[in-house]
C-alpha positions as CSV (number, residue, x, y, z in Angstrom):
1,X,0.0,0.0,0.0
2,X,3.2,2.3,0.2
3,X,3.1,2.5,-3.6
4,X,-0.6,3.1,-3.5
5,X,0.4,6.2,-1.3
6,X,3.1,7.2,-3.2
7,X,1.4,7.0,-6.8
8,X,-1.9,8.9,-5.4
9,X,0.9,11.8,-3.9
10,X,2.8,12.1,-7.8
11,X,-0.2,11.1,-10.1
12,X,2.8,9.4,-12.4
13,X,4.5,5.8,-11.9
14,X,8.3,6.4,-12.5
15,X,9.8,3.1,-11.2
16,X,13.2,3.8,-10.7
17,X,12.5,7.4,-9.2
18,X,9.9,5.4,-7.2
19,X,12.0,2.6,-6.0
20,X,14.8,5.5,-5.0
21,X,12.4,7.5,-2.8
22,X,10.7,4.5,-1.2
23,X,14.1,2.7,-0.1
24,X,13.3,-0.6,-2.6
25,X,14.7,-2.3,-5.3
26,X,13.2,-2.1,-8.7
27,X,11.6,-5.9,-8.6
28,X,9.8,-4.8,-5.5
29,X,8.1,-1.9,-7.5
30,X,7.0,-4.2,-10.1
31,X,5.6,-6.7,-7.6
32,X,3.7,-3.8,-5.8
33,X,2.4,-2.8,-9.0
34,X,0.9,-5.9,-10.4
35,X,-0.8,-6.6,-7.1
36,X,-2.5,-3.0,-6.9
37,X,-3.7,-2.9,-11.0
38,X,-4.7,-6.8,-10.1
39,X,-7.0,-5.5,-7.0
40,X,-8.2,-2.0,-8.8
41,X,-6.4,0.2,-6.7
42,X,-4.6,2.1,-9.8
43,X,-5.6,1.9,-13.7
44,X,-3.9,3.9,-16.2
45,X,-4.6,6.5,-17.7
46,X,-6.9,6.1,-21.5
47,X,-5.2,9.2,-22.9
48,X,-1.3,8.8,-21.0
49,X,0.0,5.4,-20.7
50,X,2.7,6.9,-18.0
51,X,0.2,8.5,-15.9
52,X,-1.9,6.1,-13.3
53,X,-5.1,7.0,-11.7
54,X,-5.9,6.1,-8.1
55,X,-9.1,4.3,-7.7
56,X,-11.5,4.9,-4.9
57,X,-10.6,2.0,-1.8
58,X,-13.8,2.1,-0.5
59,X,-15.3,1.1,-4.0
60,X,-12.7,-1.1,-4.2
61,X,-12.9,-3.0,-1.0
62,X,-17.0,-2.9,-1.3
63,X,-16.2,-5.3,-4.1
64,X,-13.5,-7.4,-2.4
65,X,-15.5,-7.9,0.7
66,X,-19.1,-8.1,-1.1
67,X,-17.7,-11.4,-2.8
68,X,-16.0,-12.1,0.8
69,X,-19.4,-11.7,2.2
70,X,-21.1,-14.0,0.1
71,X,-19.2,-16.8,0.4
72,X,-19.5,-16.2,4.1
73,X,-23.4,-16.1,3.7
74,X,-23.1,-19.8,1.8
75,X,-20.7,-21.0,4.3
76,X,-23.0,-20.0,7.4
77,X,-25.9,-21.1,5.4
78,X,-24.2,-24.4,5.6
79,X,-22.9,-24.7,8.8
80,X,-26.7,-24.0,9.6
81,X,-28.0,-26.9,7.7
82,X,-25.0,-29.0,9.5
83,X,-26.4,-28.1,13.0
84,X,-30.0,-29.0,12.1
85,X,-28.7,-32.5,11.0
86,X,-27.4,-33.2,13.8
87,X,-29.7,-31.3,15.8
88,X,-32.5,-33.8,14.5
89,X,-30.2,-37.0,16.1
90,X,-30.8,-36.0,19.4
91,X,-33.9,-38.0,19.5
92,X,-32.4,-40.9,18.3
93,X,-29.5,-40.5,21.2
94,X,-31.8,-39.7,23.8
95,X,-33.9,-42.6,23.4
96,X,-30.7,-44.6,22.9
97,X,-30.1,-43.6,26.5
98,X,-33.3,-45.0,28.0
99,X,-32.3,-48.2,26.5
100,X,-28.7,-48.0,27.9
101,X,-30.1,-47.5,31.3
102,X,-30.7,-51.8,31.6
103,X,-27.0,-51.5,32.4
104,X,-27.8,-49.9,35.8
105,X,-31.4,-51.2,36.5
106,X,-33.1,-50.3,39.6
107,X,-35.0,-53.1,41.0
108,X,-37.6,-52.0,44.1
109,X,-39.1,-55.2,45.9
110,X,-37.9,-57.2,47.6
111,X,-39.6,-60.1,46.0
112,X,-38.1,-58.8,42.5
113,X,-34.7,-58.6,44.0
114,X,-34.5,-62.1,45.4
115,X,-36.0,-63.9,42.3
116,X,-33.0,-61.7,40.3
117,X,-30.5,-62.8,43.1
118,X,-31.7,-66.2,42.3
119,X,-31.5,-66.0,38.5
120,X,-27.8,-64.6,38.9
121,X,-26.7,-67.5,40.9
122,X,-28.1,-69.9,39.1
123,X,-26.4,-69.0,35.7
124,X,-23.0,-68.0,37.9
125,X,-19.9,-70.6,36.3
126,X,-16.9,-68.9,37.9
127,X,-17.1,-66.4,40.6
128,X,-19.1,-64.6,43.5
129,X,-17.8,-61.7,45.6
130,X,-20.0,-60.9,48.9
131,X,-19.6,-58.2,51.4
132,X,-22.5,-58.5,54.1
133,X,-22.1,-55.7,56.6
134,X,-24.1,-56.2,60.2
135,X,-23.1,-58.4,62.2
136,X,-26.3,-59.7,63.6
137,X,-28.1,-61.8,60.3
138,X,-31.2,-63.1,60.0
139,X,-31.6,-66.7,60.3
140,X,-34.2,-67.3,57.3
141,X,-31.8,-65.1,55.6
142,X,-29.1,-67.0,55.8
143,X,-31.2,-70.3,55.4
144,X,-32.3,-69.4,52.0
145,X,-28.7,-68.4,51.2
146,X,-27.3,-71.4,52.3
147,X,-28.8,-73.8,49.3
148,X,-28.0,-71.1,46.8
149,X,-24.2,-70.9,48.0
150,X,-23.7,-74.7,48.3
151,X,-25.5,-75.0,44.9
152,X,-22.9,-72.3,43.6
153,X,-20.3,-74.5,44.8
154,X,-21.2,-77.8,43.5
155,X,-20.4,-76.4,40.3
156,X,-17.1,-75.5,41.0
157,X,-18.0,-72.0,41.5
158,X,-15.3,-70.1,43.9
159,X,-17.1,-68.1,46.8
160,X,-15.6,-65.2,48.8
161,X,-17.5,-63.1,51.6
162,X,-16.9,-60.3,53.8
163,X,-18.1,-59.7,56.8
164,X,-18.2,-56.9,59.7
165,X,-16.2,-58.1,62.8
166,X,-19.0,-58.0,65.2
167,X,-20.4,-61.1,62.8
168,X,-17.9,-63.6,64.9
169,X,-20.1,-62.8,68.1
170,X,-23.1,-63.7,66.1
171,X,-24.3,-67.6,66.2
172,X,-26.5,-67.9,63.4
173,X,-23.6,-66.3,61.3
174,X,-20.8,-68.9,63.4
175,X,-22.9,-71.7,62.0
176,X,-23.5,-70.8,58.9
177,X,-19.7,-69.6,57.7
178,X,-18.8,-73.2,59.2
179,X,-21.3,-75.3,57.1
180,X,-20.2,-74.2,53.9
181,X,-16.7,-73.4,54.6
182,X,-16.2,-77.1,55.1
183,X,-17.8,-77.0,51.1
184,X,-15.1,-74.7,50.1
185,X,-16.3,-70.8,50.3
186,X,-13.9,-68.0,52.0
187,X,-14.8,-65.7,54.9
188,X,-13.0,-62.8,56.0
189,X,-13.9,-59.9,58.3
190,X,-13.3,-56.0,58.9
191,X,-13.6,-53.4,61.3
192,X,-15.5,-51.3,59.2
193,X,-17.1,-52.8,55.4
194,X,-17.8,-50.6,52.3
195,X,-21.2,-51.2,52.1
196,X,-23.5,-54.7,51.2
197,X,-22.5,-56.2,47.6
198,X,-22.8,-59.2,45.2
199,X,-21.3,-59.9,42.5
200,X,-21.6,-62.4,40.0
201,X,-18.1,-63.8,37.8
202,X,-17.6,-60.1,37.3
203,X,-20.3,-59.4,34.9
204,X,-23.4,-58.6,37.5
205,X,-23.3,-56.9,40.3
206,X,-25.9,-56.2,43.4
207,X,-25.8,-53.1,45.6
208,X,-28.5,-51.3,47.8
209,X,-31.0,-49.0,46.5
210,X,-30.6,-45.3,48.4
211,X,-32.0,-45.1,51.6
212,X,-34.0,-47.5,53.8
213,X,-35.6,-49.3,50.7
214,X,-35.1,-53.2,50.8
215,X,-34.7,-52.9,46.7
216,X,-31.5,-53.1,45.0
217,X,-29.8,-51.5,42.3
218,X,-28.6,-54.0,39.5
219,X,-25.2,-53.2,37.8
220,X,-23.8,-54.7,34.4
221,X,-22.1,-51.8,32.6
222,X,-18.8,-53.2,32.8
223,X,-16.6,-50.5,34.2
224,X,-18.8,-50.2,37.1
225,X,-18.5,-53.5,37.5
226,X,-14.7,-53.6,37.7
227,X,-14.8,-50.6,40.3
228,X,-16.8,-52.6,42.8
229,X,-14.5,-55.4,42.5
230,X,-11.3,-53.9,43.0
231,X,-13.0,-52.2,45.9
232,X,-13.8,-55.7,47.2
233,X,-10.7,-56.8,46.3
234,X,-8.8,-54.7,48.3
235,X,-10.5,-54.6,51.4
236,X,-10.5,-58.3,50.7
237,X,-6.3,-58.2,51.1
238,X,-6.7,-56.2,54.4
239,X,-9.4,-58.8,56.1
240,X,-8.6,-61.5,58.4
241,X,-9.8,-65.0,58.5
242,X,-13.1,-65.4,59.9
243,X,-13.3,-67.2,63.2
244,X,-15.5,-67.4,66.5
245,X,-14.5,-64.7,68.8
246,X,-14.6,-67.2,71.8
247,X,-11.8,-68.7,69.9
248,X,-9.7,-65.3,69.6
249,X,-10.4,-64.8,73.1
250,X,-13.7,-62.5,73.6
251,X,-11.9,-60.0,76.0
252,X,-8.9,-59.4,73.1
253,X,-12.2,-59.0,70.2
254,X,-14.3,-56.7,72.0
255,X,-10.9,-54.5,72.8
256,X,-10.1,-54.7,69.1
257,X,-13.5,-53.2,68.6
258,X,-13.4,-50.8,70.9
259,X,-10.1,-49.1,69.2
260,X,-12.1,-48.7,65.9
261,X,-15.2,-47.3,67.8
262,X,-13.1,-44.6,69.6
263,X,-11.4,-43.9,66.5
264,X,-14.4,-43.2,64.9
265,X,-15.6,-41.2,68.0
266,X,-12.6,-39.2,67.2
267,X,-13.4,-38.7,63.9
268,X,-16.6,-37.0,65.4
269,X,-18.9,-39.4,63.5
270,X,-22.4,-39.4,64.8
271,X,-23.7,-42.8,66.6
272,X,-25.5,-43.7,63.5
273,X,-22.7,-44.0,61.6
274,X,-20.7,-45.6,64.0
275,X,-23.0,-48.6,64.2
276,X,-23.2,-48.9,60.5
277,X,-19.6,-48.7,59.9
278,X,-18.9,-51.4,63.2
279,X,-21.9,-53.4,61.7
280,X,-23.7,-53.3,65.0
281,X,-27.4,-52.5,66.3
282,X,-27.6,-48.5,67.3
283,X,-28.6,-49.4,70.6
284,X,-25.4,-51.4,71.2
285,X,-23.7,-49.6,69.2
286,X,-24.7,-46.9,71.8
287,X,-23.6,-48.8,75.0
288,X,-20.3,-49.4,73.6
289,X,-19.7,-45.7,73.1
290,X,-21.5,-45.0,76.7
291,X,-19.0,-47.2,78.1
292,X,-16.2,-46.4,76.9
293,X,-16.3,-42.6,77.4
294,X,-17.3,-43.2,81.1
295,X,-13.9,-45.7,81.4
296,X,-11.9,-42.8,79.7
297,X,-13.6,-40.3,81.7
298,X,-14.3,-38.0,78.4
299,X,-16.4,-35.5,77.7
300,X,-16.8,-35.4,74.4
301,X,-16.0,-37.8,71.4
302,X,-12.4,-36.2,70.2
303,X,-11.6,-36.0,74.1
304,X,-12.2,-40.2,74.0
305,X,-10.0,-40.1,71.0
306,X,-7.2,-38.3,72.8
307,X,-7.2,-40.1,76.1
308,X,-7.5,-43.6,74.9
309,X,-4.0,-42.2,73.0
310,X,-2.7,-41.3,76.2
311,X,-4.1,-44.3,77.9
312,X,-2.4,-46.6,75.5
313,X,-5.7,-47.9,73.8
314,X,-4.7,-46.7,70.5
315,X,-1.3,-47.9,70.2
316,X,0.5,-46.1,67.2
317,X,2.5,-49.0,65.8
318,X,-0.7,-50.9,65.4
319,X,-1.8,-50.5,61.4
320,X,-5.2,-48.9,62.2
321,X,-8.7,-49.5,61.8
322,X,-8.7,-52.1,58.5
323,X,-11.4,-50.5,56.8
324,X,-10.4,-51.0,53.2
């Protein structure tokens, strides 16, 4: 545009004298030239070949940019008829969605959730994974459990559960992990347990439905799947073996379980929690912490904490509450 300038300034191209004023070489005249007679920025004059006539850059640009503008028009026009194509497979991908969701199926009765339990177990070949928090279990419970886990192992089928300490106190759970133990099934307990789970050679898995419903929440999509079991899996590797507590020694168990309740006093859980996470009743899970703060003398849950620290309760080399 410096030649533009300079040729709307002297109404004449002289290249040389043109190229010696503007600091260029002759070839970059040249260059400048054609491009600005190519646009319409300078046309020569009809009657004097020599002379060259700036042309107005508005008019000039108008033109540029009209066919500038147009092509933009025909390109948004297009990218408009792009968006409503794929605009219109929303449906489609919603609906898609709804018939995803069997991959994470809610299942609300009770009835409905034992006859897919059932169904599960029956077509099982390799593998079930159990985590059973409480340790108080009801004996039908169990009973009905009991053919579907020795039918499981008949066929070969390898069987590992996990249960809250507290379970060893429990006699209907003594009996039953001792029945089919002797068939071939694995028992391990924890202080504190995840949450209740089965699942079936990996592929299906069980876990509560939210809040205080007895339904269940069936799982298949297969990363969720792998989640739960490596969660399993590694609370599995922190358990111990499952054994009476009279054959432990009672006095050295209910100790054990009072370190992971003051701990979790410490923690400033509320007594709720506590007997969820200890997998006992609230109202013993009440006594236990009513008994413990009046031994410690506390006051309040993080003074229990501190005290049985002091007292030696909570001895620091121990590895901690095995909570996975």
């Amino acid at each position: 545009m410096t030649l533009y300038r300079w040729v709307a300034r002297n109404q004449r191209l002289e290249p040389d004298r043109a190229a010696r004023e503007l600091g260029v070489d002759r070839d970059a005249i040249d260059t400048a030239l054609l491009s600005l007679t190519t646009m319409g920025l300078l046309k020569a004059d009809t009657e004097d070949p020599t002379r060259l006539r700036p042309v107005d850059p508005d008019l000039v640009g108008a033109v540029v940019t009209g066919r500038l503008e147009s092509t933009l028009r025909a390109q948004q026009a297009e990218l408009n008829r792009i968006r409503e194509r794929f605009s219109d497979l929303r449906g489609p991908y919603q609906d898609s969605l709804s018939h995803a969701s069997a991959d994470v199926e809610v299942v609300p009765r009770v009835e409905e959730v034992r006859a897919a339990l059932n169904r599960a177990s029956t077509e099982c070949t390799e593998e079930m994974l159990t985590s059973q928090p409480g340790g108080q279990r009801d004996p039908a419970v169990l009973q009905e459990a009991l053919g579907r886990d020795t039918a499981l192992l008949a066929r070969g089928v390898r069987m590992r559960t996990l249960y809250h300490h507290t379970a060893r106190f429990n006699g209907p759970s003594q009996a039953y992990v001792a029945t089919v133990s002797a068939l071939g099934a694995e028992y391990r307990t924890v202080h504190q347990l995840f949450g209740r789970l089965i699942v079936f050679d990996r592929r299906i898995a069980f876990v509560p439905d939210q809040g205080d419903s007895a339904g269940a929440v069936v799982v298949r999509e297969p990363s969720l799947v792998h989640y739960l079991c490596e969660v399993f899996e590694r609370t599995w590797s922190l358990a111990e073996p499952f054994s009476e507590a009279a054959a432990d020694g009672l006095e050295a168990v209910a100790k054990d379980i009072d370190r992971t309740i003051v701990r979790l006093l410490a923690a400033g859980l509320k007594d709720e929690t506590i007997a969820r996470r200890t997998g006992m009743s609230l109202r013993t899970a009440r006594k236990h912490i009513a008994d413990i703060m009046e031994t410690l003398g506390a006051e309040s849950r993080f003074q229990a904490g501190v005290l049985a620290a002091r007292n030696g309760l909570l001895d620091p080399a121990e590895p901690g509450p095995r909570n996975g």
